[in-house]
KOLFI-354401 format. One record per residue (C-alpha): x, y, z; residue number from 0. Coordinates in nm, 3 decimals. Example, Ala and Ser with C-alpha at 12.3 -4.5 7.8 and 13.67 -1.06 7.14 Angstrom:
<nodes>
NODE    east   north      up  nr
NODE   1.230  -0.450   0.780   0
NODE   1.367  -0.106   0.714   1
</nodes>
This chain:
<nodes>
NODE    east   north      up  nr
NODE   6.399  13.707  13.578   0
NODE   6.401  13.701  13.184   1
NODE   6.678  13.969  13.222   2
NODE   6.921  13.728  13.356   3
NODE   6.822  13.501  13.170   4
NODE   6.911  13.700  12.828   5
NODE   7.289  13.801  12.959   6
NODE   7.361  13.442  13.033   7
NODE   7.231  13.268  12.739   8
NODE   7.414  13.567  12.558   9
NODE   7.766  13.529  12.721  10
NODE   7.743  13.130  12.722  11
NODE   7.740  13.162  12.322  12
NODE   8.007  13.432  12.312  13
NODE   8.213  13.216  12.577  14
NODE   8.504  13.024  12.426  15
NODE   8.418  12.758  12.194  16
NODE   8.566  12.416  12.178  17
NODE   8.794  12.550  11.902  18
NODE   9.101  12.348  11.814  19
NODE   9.426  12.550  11.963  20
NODE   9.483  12.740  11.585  21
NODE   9.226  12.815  11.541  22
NODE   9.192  13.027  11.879  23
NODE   9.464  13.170  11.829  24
NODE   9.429  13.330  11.507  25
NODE   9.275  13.639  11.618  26
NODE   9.546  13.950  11.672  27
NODE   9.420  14.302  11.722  28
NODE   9.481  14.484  11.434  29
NODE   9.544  14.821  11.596  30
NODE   9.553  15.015  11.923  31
NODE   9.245  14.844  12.142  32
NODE   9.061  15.155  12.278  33
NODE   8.902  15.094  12.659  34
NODE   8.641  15.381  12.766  35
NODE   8.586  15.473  13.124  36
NODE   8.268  15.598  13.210  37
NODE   8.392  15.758  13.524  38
NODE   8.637  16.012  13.621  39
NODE   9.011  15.984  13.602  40
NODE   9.178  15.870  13.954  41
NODE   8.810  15.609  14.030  42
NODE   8.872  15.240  14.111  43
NODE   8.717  15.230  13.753  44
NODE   8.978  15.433  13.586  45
NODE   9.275  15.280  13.794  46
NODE   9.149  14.915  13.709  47
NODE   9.130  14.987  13.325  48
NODE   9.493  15.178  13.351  49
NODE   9.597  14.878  13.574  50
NODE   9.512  14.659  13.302  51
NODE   9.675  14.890  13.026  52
NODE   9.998  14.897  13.178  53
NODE   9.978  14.530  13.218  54
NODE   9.896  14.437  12.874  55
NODE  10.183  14.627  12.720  56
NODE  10.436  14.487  12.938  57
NODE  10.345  14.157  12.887  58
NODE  10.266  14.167  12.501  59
NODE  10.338  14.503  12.356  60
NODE  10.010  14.548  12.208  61
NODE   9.906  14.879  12.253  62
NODE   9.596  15.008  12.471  63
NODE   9.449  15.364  12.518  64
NODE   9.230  15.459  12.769  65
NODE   8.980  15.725  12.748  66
NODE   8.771  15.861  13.008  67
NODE   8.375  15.957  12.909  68
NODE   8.215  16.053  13.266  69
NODE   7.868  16.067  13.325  70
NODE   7.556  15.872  13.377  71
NODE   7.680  15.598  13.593  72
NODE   7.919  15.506  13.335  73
NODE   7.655  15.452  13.042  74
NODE   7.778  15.719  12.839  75
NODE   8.077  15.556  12.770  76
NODE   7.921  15.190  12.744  77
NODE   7.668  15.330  12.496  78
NODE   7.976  15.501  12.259  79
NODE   8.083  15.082  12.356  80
NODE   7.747  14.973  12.207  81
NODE   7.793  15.204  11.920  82
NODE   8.121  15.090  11.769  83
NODE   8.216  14.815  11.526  84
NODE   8.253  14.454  11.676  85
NODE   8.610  14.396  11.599  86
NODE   8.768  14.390  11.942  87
NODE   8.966  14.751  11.903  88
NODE   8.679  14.937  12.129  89
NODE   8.618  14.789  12.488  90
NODE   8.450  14.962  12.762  91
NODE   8.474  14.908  13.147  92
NODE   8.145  14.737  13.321  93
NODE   8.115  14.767  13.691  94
NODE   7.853  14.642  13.881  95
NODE   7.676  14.952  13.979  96
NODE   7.604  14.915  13.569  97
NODE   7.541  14.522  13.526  98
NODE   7.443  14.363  13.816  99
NODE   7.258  14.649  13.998 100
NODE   7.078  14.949  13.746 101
NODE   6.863  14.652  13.576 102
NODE   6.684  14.545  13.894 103
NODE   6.663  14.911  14.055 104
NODE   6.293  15.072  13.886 105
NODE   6.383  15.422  13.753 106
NODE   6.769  15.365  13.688 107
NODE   6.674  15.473  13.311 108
NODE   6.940  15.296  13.133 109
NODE   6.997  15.471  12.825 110
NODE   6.970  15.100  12.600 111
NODE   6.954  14.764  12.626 112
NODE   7.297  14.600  12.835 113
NODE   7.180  14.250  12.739 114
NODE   7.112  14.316  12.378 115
NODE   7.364  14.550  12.281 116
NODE   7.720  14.486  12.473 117
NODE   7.944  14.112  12.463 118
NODE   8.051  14.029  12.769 119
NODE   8.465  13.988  12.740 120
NODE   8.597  13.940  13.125 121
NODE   8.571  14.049  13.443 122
NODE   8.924  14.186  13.583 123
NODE   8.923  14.289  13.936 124
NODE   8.722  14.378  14.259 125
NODE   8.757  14.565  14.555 126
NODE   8.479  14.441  14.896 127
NODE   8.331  14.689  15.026 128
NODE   8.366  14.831  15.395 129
NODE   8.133  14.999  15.638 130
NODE   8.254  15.324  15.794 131
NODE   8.109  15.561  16.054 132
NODE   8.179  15.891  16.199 133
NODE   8.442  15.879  16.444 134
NODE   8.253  16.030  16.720 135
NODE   7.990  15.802  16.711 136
NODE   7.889  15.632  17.028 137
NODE   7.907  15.277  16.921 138
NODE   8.285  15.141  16.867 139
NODE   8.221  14.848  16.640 140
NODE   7.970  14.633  16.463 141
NODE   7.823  14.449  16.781 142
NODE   7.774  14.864  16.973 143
NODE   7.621  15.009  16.626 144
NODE   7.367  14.713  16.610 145
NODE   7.237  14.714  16.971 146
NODE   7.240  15.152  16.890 147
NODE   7.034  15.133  16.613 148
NODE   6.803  14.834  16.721 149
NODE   6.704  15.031  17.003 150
NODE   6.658  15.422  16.848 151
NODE   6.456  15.271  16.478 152
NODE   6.558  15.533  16.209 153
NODE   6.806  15.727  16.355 154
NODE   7.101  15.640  16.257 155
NODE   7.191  15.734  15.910 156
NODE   7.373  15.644  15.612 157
NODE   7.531  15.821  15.285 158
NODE   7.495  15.714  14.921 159
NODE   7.565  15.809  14.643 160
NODE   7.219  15.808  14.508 161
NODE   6.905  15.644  14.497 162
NODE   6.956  15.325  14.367 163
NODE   7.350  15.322  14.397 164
NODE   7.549  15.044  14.548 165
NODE   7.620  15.220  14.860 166
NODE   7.283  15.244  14.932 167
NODE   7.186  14.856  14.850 168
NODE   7.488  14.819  15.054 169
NODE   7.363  14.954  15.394 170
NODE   6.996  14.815  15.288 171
NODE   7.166  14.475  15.282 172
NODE   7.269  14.518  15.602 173
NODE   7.014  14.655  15.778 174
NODE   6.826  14.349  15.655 175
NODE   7.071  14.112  15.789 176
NODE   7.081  14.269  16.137 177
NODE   6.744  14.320  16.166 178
NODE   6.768  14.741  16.126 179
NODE   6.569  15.026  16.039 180
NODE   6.837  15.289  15.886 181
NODE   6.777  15.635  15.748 182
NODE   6.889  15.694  15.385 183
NODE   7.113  16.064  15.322 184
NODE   7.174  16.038  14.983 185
NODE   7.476  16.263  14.811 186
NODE   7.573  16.336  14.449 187
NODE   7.910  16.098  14.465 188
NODE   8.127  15.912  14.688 189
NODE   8.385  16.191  14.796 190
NODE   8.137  16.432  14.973 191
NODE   7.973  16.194  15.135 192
NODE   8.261  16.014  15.311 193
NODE   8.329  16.379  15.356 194
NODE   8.033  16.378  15.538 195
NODE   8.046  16.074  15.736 196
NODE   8.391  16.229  15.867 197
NODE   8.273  16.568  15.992 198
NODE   7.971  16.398  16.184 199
NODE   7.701  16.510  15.996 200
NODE   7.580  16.164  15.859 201
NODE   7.691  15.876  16.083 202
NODE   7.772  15.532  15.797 203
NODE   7.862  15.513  15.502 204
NODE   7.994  15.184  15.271 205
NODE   8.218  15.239  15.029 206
NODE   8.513  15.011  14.853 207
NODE   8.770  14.985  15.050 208
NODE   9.008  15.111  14.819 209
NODE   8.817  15.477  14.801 210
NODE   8.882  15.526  15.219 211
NODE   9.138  15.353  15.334 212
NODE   9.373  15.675  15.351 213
NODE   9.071  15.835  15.583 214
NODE   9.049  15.476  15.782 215
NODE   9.490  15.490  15.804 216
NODE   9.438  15.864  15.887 217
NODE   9.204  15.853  16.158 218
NODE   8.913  16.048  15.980 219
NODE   8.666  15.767  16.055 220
NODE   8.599  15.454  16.192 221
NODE   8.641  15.187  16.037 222
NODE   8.340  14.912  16.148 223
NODE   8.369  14.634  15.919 224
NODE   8.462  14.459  15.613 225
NODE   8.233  14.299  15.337 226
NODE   8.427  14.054  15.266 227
NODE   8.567  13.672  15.358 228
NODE   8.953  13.764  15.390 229
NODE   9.112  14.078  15.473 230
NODE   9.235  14.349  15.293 231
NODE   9.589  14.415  15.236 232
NODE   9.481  14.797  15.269 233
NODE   9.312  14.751  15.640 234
NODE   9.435  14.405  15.736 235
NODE   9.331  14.460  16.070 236
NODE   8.961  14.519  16.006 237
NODE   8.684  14.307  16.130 238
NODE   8.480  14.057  15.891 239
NODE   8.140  14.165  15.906 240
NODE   8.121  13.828  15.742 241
NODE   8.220  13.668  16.102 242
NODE   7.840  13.742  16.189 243
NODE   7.608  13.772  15.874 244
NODE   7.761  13.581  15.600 245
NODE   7.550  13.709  15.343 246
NODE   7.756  14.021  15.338 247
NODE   8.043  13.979  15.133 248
NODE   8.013  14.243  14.861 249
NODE   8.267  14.290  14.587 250
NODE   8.261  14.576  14.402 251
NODE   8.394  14.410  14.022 252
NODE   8.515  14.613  13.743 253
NODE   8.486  14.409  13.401 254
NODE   8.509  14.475  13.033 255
NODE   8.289  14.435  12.795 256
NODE   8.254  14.511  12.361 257
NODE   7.969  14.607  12.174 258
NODE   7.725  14.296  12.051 259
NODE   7.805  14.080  11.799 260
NODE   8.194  14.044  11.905 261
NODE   8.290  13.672  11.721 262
NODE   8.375  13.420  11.946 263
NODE   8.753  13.424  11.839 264
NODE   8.753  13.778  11.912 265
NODE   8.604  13.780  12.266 266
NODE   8.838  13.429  12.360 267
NODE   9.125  13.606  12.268 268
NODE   9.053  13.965  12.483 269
NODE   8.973  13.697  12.716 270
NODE   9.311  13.535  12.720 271
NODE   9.493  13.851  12.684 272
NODE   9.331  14.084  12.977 273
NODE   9.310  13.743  13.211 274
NODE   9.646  13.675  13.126 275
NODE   9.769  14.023  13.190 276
NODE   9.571  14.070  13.520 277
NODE   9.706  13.740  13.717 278
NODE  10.057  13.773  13.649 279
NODE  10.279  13.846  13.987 280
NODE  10.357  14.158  13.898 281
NODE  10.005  14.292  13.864 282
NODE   9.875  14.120  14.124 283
NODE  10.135  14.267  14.346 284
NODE   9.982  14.630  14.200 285
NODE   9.668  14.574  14.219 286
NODE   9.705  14.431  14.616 287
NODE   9.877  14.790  14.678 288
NODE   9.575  14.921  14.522 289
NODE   9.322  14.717  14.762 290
NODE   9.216  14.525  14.459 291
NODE   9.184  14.138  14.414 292
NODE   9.200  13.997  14.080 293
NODE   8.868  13.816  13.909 294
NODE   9.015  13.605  13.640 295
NODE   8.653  13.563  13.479 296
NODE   8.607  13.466  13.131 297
NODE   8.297  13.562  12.935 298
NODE   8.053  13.251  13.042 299
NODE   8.182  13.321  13.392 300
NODE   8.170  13.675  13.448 301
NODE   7.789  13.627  13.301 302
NODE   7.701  13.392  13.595 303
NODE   7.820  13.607  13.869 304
NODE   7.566  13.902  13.635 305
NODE   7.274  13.669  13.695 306
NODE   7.371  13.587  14.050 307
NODE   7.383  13.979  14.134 308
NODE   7.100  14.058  14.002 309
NODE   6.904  13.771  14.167 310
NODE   7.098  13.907  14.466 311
NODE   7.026  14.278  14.425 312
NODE   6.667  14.224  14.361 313
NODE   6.554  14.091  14.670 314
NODE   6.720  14.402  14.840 315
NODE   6.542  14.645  14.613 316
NODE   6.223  14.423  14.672 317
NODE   6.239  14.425  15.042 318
NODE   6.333  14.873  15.074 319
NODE   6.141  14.900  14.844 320
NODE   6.386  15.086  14.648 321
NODE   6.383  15.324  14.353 322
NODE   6.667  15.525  14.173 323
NODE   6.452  15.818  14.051 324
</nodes>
């Protein structure tokens, strides 16, 4: 798709250039670098970008402030991103609800142009993703909810958090894998809807792991499956659902990005300094506590696993015929 096409040809000439060591390293923030949240303080987003603040200061003593702008699946704070000069001091968080999702959903209404108008920096961590049900549900794991559902089409449900939202591409994926018809309950965010899925009323729901793993330690639901091709520090006991359809290992990631036109000295050295800051034992040893796994991603990187999602994401939307309005 020519959308894919434009964020990888984009990051590949804002990914680090065969500069001679100087002259990479010439570029210093000249002030306070300012990342903006587009989602609400205590998030995955949020504790990533405060992950990665801490982290930076300890390691270099630069200083970082981060500011949370919630609303419209984080685009009001990647547009104020968009907005700002291009000299490295105003970063904003990119997840892939935002990247690799919204541009192949019809109807997301993205307020501007992702490709055109942001500079890929790096992609910093990312949590999989792990299917939950209702703990009085008749079926006790993966195998019991397949052979329910295959045999009673469109009964079982699942929870969203909108039309269009990862959680819902999430359970479409998977219906497609095992060969399911699923009904869709969507909800206006991720907390009443596990809600939900705990008190019976809606029977799955997928969600990062790091969002329900107190309800999973606490009993509140069950907890089917994992997304994902290792365990999770947070439910190391949970079962790979990539044991029996591959094809679902889904990472949530949590990136940054600037507004266009960042130099390629500038984005190298955010590069180096968030990568840097984000892989060191002491982070990583947060971020495992946190259920998150760094993604030490430069620019050209981070734009290939973009494309990938979207190529990815498509064929879901394609086949459930799927619409966020």
């Amino acid at each position: 798709m020519a959308v894919q096409g434009r964020i990888t040809r984009r990051a590949l000439l804002a990914a680090p250039a065969l500069l001679p060591a100087a002259a990479r390293a010439d570029w210093v923030p000249a002030g306070p670098i300012r990342i903006l949240v587009g989602f609400a303080p205590g998030g995955t987003a949020d504790i990533t970008a405060r992950i990665a603040q801490e982290a930076v200061q300890r390691r270099t003593g630069q200083t970082l402030v981060v500011e949370n702008r919630s609303g419209a699946l984080g685009f009001i704070a990647a547009q104020a991103v968009a907005r700002a000069p291009a000299d490295g001091l105003i970063l904003g968080i990119v997840i892939m609800g935002m990247l690799g999702v919204a541009p192949v959903v019809p109807g997301s209404g993205i307020p501007f142009d992702v490709d055109r108008e942001l500079s890929l920096v790096c992609n910093l961590t990312g949590t999989p993703m792990a299917l939950i049900s209702r703990p009085d549900a008749p079926w006790r794991d993966v195998a019991g909810l397949v052979a329910w559902a295959r045999a009673r089409p469109g009964e079982v449900t699942y929870a969203s958090t909108g039309n269009g939202s990862t959680n819902q591409l999430a359970a479409e994926h998977f219906a497609t894998e095992a060969g399911l018809r699923l009904t869709h309950v969507a909800y206006r965010g991720g907390a009443p809807a596990a809600l939900d899925v705990a008190a019976g009323r809606v029977d799955l729901l997928f969600a990062n792991i790091a969002e329900v793993a107190e309800m999973i330690r606490g009993g509140k639901v069950q907890a089917l499956g994992l997304a994902a091709a290792h365990p999770s520090p947070l439910a190391p006991e949970m079962p790979l659902l990539t044991r029996d359809y591959p094809a679902l290992d889904m990472n949530n990631w949590f990136g940054l990005a600037g507004p266009a036109g960042l130099p390629t000295p500038v984005t190298e050295a955010l590069g180096r300094l968030f990568i840097g800051a984000m892989t060191d034992p002491q982070t990583r040893a947060v971020l495992a506590a946190r259920g998150l796994d760094p993604l030490p991603e430069p620019a050209a990187a981070f734009a290939a696993r973009i494309a990938a999602d979207r190529a990815r994401w498509s064929r879901v939307v394609a086949a459930g015929n799927i619409r966020a309005d």
